[in-house]
C-alpha positions as CSV (number, residue, x, y, z in Angstrom):
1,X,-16.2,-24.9,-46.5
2,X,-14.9,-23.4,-43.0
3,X,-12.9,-26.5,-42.6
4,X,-11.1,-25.8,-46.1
5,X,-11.0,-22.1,-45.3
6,X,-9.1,-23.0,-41.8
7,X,-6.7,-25.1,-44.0
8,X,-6.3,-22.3,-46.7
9,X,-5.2,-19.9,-43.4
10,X,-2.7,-22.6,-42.7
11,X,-1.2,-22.7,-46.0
12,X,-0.6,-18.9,-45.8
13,X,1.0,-19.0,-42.8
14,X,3.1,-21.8,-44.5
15,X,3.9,-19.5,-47.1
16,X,4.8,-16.6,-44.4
17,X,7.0,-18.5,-42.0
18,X,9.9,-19.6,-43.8
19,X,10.4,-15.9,-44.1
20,X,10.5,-15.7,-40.2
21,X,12.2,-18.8,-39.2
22,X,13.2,-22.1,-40.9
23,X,14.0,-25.6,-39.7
24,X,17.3,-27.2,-39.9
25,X,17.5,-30.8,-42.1
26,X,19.1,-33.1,-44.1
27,X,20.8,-31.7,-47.2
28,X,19.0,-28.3,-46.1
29,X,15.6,-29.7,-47.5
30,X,13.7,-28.2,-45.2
31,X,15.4,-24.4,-44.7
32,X,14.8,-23.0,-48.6
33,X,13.7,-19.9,-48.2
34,X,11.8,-19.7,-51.2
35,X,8.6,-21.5,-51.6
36,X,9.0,-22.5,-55.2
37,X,12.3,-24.1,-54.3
38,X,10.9,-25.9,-51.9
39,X,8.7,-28.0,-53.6
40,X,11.5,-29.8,-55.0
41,X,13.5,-30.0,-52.2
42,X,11.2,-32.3,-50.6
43,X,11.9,-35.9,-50.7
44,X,9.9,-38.4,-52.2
45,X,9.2,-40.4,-49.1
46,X,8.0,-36.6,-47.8
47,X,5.2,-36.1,-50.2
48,X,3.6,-39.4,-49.6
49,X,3.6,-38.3,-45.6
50,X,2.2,-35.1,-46.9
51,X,-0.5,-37.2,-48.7
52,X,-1.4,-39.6,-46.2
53,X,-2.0,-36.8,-43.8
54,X,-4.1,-34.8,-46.5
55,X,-6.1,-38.3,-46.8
56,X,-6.2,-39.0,-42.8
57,X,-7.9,-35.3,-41.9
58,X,-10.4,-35.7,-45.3
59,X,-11.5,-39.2,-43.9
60,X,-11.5,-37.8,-40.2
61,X,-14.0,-35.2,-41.7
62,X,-15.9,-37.4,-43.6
63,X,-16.8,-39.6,-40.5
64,X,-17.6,-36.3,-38.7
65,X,-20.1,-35.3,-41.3
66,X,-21.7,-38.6,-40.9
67,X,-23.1,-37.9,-37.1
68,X,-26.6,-36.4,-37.4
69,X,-25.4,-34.2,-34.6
70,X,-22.5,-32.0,-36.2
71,X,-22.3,-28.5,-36.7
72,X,-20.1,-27.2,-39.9
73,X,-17.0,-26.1,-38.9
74,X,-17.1,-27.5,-35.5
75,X,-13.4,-29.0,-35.0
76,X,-14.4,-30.2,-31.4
77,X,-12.5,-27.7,-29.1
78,X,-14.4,-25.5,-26.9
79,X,-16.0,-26.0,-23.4
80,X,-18.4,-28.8,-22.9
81,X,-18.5,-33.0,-22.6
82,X,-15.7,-34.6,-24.9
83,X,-14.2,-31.3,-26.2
84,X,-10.4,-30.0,-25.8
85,X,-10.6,-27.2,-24.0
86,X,-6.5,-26.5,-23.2
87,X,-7.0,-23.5,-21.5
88,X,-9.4,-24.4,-19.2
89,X,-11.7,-21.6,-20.3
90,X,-15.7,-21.5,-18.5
91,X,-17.7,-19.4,-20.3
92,X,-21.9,-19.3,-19.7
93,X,-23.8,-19.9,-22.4
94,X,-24.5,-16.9,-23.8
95,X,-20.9,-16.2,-23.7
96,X,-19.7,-19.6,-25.2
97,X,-22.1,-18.6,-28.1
98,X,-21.2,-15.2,-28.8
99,X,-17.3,-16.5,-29.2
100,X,-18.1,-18.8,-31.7
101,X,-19.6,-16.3,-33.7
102,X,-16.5,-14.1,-33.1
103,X,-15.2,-16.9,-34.7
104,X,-17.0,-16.6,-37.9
């Protein structure tokens, strides 16, 4: 459920940002400003990428479920071996536990 939560915060901020900024395209498909318009703005071809990638991050999460050593919710950012950590950050322990519960 925290994976679907983190996509449910995305969605929002899909719904927000056209209201900030939009991107130019083809036949101004991607710069409605109104959500409901853009549903059918989008182009066939756009909705099966939309798809694929819905399909490619539920598989990715599948095969993460199926290691006996993952943690729900953990998307594999953070300090440690074989995590992205883009900011180089080098917390101890304790402190590398109490910002994942921040997290929460």
């Amino acid at each position: 459920e925290l994976m679907h939560g983190r996509i449910a915060q995305l969605a929002c901020l899909g719904w927000v940002f056209p209201e900030i900024a939009h991107w130019p395209g083809k036949d101004n498909a991607f710069g409605k400003m109104n959500p409901f318009d853009a549903l059918d703005a989008i182009p066939k071809a756009g909705w099966y990428q939309i798809l694929g990638f819905m399909v490619a991050c539920e598989v990715w999460r599948i095969n993460k479920l199926k290691d006996p050593s993952y943690m729900p919710g953990d998307s594999g950012l953070g300090q440690g071996p074989g995590r992205w950590n883009p900011f180089g950050f080098n917390y101890t322990p304790e402190e590398y536990r109490e910002k994942q519960l921040q997290e929460i």
